[in-house]
C-alpha positions as CSV (number, residue, x, y, z in Angstrom):
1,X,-12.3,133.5,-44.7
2,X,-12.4,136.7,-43.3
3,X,-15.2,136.6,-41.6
4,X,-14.2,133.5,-40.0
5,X,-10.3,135.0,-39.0
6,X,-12.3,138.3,-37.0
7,X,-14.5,135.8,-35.2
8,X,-11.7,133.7,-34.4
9,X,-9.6,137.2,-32.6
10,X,-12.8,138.2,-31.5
11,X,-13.4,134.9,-29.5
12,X,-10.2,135.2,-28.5
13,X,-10.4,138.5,-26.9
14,X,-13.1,137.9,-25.5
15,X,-11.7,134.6,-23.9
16,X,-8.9,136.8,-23.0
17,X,-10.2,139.5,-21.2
18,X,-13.0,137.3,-18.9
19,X,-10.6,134.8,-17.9
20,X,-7.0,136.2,-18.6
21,X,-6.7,137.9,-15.5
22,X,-8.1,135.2,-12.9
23,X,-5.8,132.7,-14.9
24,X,-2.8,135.2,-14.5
25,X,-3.3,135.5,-10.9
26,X,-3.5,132.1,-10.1
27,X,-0.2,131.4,-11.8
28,X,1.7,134.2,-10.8
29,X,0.6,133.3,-7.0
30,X,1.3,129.5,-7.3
31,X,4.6,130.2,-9.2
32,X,5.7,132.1,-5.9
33,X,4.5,129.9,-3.4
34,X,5.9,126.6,-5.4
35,X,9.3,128.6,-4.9
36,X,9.2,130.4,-1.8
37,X,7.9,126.3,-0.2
38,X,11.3,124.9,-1.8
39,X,13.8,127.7,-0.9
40,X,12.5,127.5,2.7
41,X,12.0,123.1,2.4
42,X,13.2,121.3,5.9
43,X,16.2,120.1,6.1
44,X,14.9,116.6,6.2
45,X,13.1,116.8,2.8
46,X,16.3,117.3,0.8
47,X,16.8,113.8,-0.2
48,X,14.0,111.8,2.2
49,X,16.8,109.3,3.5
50,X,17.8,110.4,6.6
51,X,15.4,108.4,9.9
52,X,16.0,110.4,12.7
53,X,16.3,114.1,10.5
54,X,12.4,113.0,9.4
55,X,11.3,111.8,12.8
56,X,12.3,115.6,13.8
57,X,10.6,117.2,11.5
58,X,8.0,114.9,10.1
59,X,5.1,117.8,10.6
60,X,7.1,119.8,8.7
61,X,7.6,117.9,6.1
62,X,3.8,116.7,5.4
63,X,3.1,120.1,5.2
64,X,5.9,121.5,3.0
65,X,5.0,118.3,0.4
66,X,1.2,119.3,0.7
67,X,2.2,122.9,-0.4
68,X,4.8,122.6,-2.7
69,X,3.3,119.7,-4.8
70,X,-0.3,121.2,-5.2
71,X,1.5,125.0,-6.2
72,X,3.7,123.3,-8.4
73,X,0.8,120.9,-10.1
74,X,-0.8,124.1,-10.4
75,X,1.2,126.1,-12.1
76,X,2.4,123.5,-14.5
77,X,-1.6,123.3,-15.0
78,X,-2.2,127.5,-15.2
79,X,0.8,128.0,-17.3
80,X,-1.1,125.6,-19.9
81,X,-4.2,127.4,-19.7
82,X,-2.3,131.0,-19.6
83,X,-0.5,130.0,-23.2
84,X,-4.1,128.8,-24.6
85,X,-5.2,132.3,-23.8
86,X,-2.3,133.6,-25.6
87,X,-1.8,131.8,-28.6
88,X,-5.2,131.6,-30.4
89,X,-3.4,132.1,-33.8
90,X,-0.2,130.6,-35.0
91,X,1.1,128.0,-33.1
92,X,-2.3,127.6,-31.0
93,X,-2.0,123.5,-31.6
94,X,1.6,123.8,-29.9
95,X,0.1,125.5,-27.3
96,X,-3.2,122.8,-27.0
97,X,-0.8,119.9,-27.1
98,X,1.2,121.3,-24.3
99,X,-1.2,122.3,-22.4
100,X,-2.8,118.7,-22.2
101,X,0.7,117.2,-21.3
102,X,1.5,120.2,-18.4
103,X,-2.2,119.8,-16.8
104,X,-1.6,116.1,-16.7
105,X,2.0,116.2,-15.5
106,X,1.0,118.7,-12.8
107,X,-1.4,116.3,-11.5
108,X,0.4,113.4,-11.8
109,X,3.4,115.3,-10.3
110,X,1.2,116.8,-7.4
111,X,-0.2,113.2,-6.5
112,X,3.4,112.0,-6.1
113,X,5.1,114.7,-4.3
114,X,2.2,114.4,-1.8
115,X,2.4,110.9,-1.5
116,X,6.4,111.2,-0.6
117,X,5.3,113.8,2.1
118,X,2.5,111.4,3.3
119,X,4.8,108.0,3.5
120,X,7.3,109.8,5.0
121,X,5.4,110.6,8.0
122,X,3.9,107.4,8.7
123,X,7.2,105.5,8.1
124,X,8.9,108.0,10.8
125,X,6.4,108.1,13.5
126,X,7.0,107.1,17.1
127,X,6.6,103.4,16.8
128,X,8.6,100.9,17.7
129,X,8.8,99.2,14.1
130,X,9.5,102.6,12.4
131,X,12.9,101.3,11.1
132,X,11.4,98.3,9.2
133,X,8.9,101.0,7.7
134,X,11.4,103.5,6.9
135,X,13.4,100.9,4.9
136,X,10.4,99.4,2.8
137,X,9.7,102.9,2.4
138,X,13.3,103.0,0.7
139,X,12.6,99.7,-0.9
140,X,9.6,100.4,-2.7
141,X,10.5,104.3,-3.3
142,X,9.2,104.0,-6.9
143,X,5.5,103.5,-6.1
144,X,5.4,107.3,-4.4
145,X,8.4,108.2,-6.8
146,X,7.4,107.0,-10.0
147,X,4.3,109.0,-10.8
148,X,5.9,112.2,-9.2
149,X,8.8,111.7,-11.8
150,X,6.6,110.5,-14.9
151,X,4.7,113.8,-14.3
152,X,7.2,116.1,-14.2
153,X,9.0,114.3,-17.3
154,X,5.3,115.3,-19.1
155,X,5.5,118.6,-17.7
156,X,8.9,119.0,-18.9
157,X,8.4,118.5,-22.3
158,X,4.7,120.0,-22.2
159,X,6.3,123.1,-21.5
160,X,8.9,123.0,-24.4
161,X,5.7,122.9,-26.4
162,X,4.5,125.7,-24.6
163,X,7.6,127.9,-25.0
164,X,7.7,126.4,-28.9
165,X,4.2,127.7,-28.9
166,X,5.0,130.8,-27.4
167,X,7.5,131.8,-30.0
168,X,5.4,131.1,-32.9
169,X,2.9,133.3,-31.9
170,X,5.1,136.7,-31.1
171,X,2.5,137.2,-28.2
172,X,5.1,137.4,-25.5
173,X,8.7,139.0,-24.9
174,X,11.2,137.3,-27.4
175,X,13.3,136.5,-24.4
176,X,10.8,134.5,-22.7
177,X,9.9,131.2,-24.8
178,X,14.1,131.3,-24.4
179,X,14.1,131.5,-20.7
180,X,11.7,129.0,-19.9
181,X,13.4,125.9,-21.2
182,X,17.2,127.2,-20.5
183,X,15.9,127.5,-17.1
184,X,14.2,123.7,-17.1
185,X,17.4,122.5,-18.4
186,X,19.6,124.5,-15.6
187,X,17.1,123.4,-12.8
188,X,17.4,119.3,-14.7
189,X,21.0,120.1,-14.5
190,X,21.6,120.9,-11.0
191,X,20.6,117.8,-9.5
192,X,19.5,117.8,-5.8
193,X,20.3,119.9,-2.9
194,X,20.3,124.0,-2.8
195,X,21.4,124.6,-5.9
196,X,18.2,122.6,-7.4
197,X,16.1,124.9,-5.3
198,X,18.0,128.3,-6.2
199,X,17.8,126.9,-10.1
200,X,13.4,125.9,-9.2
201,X,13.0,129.6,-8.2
202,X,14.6,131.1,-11.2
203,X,12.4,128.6,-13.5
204,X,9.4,129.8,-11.7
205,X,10.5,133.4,-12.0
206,X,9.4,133.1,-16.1
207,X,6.2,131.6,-15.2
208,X,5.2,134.7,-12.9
209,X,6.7,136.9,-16.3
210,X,4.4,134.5,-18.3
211,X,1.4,135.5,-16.0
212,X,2.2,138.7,-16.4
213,X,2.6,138.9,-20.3
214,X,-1.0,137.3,-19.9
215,X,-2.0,140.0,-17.4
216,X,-0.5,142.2,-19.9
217,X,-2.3,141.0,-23.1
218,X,-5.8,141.2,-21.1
219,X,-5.1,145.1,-20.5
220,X,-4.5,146.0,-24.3
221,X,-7.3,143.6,-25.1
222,X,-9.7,145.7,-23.1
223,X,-8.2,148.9,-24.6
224,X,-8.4,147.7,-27.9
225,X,-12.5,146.9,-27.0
226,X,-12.8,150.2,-25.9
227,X,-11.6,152.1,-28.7
């Protein structure tokens, strides 16, 4: 038993020191794109209802749905991998089970976010019929809205099981398995609007503290090599 226990931390540091600090790059950098992309979102993209604001700015808003829904898929995806690396004792099937919901909400989220950027510029261009496209756009919201929700609703609770995860395992600052969901249920909370965006950018303030509790960890794992 052991012998099995020291293979299992030495795997794990091993694990942690080759890929920790990639990983924790990644997510910090996504973390602050997803937020800087939603503080500075076009006014058009606030609620997607508004014809003539999305015919204005319809460039920019295919590119600020491009950006923000591949940084956020991506760090709802890193933060999973980031807790893996963390948690390899207690609470490490917490951490596994959350991981696989987060990866697959990111993508599912990404997909959709896109594909509310994408619609929106087609059903706003320069045509004479743009109206009728705009409104079965409206209509039929739920076929670009519905796997953008369902994957953040994964996400969501993925990363409860992540911060559940993270709390088992003592790896991280005590405050931070608490900050992550207050902050999910603040951002839920705040609806649409400015507000939502300030509330996004404080929820991906933990995940850049969660890439660097993982930057962190790889550091004393080296040391601890070392000596």
């Amino acid at each position: 038993m052991a012998t099995t226990t020291a293979t299992t931390e030495q795997t794990g540091s091993e694990q942690l020191i080759e890929r920790g600090g990639t990983v924790a790059a990644l997510l910090v950098a996504s973390a602050v794109v997803a937020a800087a992309t939603i503080l500075g979102r076009p006014l058009a993209a606030v609620d997607f209802e508004d014809l003539e604001a999305l015919a204005a700015q319809r460039n920019e808003v295919w590119v600020f749905s491009l950006l923000s829904g591949l940084s956020i898929g991506a760090t709802y995806l890193l933060a999973g991998i980031a807790t893996c690396l963390l948690v390899i004792r207690r609470g490490a099937r917490l951490a596994t089970t959350g991981a696989v919901l987060t990866g697959i909400g990111g993508l599912s989220f990404s997909a959709g976010f896109f594909a509310v950027g994408a619609t929106s510029w087609f059903a706003s261009a320069e045509l004479a019929s743009r109206s009728a496209h705009f409104d079965y756009l409206q209509d039929y919201g739920m076929r670009a809205f519905g796997p953008q929700m369902a994957g953040f609703l994964l996400s969501v609770l993925g990363m409860f099981l992540l911060a559940w995860a993270l709390w088992r395992s003592k790896v991280v600052p005590r405050w931070l398995p608490i900050a992550i969901p207050v902050a999910i249920v603040l951002m839920i909370g705040s609806g649409t609007g400015r507000v939502y965006d300030v509330m996004h950018a404080v929820f991906m303030a933990t995940m850049v503290a969660l890439g660097w509790s993982l930057w962190r960890s790889r550091r004393k794992a080296q040391t601890d090599v070392v000596v």
